[in-house]
N, C-alpha and C positions, 0 to 999 in steps of 0.2 A: 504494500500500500504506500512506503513512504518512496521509494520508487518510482512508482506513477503519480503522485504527485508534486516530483521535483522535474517526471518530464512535462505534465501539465503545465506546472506552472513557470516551467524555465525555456520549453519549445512548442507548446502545442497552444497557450495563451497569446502566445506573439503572430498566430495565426487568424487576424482581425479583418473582417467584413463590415464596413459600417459601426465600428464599436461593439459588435458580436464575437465572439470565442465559443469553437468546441467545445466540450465539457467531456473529457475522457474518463473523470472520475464518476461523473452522474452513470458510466455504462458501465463501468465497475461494480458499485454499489447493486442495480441494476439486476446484473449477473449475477452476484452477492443474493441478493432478495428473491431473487426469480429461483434458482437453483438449491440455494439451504433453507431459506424461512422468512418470514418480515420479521421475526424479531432480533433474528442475528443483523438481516440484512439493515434494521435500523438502526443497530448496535454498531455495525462497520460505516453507516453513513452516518452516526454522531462521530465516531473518528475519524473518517477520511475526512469530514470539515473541519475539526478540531487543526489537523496537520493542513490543509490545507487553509486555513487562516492562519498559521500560526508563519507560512509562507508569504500569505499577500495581507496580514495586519487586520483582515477583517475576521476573529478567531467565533466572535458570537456568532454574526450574519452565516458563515460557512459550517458553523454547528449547526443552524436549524434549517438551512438549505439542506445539506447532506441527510440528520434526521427526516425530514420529508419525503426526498428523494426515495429513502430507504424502506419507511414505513409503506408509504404509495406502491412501490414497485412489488412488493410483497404481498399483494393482492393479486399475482399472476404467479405464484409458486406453483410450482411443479413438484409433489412429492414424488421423491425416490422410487416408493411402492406403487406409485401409479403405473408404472409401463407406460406414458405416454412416449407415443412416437418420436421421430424428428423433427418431423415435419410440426408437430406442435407445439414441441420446445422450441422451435427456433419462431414460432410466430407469439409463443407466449414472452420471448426475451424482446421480439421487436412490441410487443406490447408496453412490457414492464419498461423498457427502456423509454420509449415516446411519451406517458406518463409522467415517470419521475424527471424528463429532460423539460417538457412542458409546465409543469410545477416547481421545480428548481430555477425557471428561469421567468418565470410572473414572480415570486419572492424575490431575486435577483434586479428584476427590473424594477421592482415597485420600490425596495428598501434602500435599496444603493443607484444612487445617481451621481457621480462625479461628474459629471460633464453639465450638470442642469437642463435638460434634455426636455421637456413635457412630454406629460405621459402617453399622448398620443404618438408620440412620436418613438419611446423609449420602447416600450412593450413591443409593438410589433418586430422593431429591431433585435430583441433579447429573445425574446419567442420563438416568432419566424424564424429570423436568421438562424440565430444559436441553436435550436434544435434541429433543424436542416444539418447543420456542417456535423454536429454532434452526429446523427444517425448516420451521415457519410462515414463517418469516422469506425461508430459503431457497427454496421456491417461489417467494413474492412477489418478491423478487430475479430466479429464472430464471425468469420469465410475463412480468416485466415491464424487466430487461435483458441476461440470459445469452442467452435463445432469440436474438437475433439474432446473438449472438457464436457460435451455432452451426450453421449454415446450412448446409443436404446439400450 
């Protein structure tokens, strides 16, 4: 975790559309939530924000992003004992994913404005945008190394 959040926040944050960023932690957590539980998965997104603010100075804001991200996405778990297919897993992780990227980034955009932005203006930018690059991202991730961490 502390890992991807020194590449999030040292190479994949300088990846800027209009004042939007990826969020490669949100599709961690995500994967987190989706694959073990909402409660763990909530338990890893109060830390991945915790480390991830403790990075960019916003240590509260990136705790309850994170916790939401986590709890949210863990409405798409997948237990173990279920034998769900692949084909399910992989649309329940683009679920849990689009979700907590969506929710993580209306708290994002509503709580934190540095640029002073209005809100019409800020949200569709934080939303839109940053969930877009984020599911780019996220795909690319599960095609090329979640799909094997999910195996029927």
């Amino acid at each position: 975790m502390l890992t991807l959040a020194l590449v999030q926040h040292f190479i994949v944050s300088r990846l800027l559309i209009f004042h939007a960023s990826p969020d490669i932690m949100a599709i961690f957590i995500a994967f987190v939530s989706m694959s073990i539980g909402q409660r763990t998965g909530t338990t890893f997104g109060f830390a991945a924000g915790l480390i991830g603010g403790l990075l960019t100075g916003n240590v509260g804001l990136s705790a309850l992003i994170g916790t939401v991200e986590g709890f949210s996405a863990g409405f798409f778990h997948v237990p173990e004992e279920s034998h769900a297919t692949s084909v399910k897993k992989r649309r329940m992780f683009y679920a849990a994913s689009t979700v907590a990227l969506i929710l993580g980034n209306m708290l994002l955009a509503t709580l934190h404005n540095p640029l002073s932005l209005p809100a019409y203006v800020r949200l569709p930018q934080m939303v839109g945008l940053g969930t877009i690059m984020s599911m780019v991202l996220g795909t690319l991730m599960y095609n090329f190394v979640l799909k094997k961490l999910l195996k029927d």
